[in-house]
C-alpha positions as CSV (number, residue, x, y, z in Angstrom):
1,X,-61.4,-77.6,-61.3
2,X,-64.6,-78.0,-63.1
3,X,-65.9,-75.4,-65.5
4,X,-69.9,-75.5,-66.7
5,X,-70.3,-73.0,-69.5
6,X,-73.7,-72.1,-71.2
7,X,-73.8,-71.5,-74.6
8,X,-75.7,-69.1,-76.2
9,X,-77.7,-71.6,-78.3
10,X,-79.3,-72.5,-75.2
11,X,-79.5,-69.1,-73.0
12,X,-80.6,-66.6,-76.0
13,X,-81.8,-64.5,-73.6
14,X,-78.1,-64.3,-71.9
15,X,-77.3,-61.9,-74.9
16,X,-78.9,-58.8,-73.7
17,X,-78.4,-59.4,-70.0
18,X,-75.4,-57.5,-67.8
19,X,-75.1,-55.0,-71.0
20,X,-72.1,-52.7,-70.5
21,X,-73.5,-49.1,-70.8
22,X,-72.5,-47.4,-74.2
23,X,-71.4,-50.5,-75.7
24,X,-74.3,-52.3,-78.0
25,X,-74.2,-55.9,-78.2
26,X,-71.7,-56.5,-76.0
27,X,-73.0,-58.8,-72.8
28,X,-70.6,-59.3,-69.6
29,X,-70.4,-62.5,-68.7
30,X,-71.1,-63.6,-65.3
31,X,-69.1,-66.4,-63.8
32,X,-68.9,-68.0,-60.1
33,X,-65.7,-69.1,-58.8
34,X,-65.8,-71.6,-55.6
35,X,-62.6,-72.1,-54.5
36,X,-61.5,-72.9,-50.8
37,X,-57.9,-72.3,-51.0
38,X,-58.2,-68.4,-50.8
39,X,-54.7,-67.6,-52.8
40,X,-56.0,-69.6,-55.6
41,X,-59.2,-68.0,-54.9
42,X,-57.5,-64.3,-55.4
43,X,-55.6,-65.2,-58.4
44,X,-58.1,-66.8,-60.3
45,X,-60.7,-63.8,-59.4
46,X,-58.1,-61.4,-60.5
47,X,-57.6,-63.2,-63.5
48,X,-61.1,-62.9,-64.8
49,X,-61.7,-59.8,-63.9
50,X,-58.6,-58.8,-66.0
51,X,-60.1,-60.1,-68.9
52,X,-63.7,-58.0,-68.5
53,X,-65.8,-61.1,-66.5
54,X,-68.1,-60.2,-63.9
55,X,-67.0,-62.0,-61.1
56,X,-68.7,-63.2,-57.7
57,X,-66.6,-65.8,-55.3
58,X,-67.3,-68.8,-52.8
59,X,-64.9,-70.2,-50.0
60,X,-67.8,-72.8,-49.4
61,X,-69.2,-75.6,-51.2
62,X,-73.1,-74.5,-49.1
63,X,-72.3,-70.6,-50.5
64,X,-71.3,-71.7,-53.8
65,X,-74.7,-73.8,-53.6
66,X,-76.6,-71.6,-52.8
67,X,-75.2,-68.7,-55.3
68,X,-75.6,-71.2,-58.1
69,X,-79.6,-71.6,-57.3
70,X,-79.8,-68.1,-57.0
71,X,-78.1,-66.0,-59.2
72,X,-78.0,-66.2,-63.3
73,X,-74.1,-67.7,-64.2
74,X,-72.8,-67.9,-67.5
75,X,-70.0,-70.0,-66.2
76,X,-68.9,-71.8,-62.4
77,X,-65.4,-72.5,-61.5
78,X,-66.0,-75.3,-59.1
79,X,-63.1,-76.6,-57.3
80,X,-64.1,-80.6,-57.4
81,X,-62.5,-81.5,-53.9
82,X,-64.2,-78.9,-51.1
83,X,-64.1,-80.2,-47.9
């Protein structure tokens, strides 16, 4: 597994973005977990969610791909050996 996180250093602006109504200051983050192996997958998704993380999944290396270029991640889960 591979984990890229950004730091708030370099994303200032990820502070005020995905703000949980009612709370002040407090940003969600937003992490992308591609995973093939769909128990794994489950689990890990279940995991972070647990713990407050906004969550979106990928079976596929191309829809992991093309999440990543599209959407604004905090984090990626990236399982290193999709097919």
């Amino acid at each position: 597994m591979f984990c890229r996180l950004r730091s708030q250093k370099a994303w200032p602006e990820a502070r005020n973005t995905n703000m949980i109504e009612g709370v002040e200051n407090l940003a969600v983050m937003r992490v992308l977990v591609v995973e093939d192996e769909p128990r794994l997958l489950r689990n890990l998704t279940k995991a972070l969610r647990e713990e407050g993380y906004a969550v979106d999944t990928a079976e596929k290396g191309d829809d992991g791909l093309f999440k990543a270029e599209t959407y604004d991640y905090d984090a990626i889960v990236l399982d290193v050996m999709l097919p």
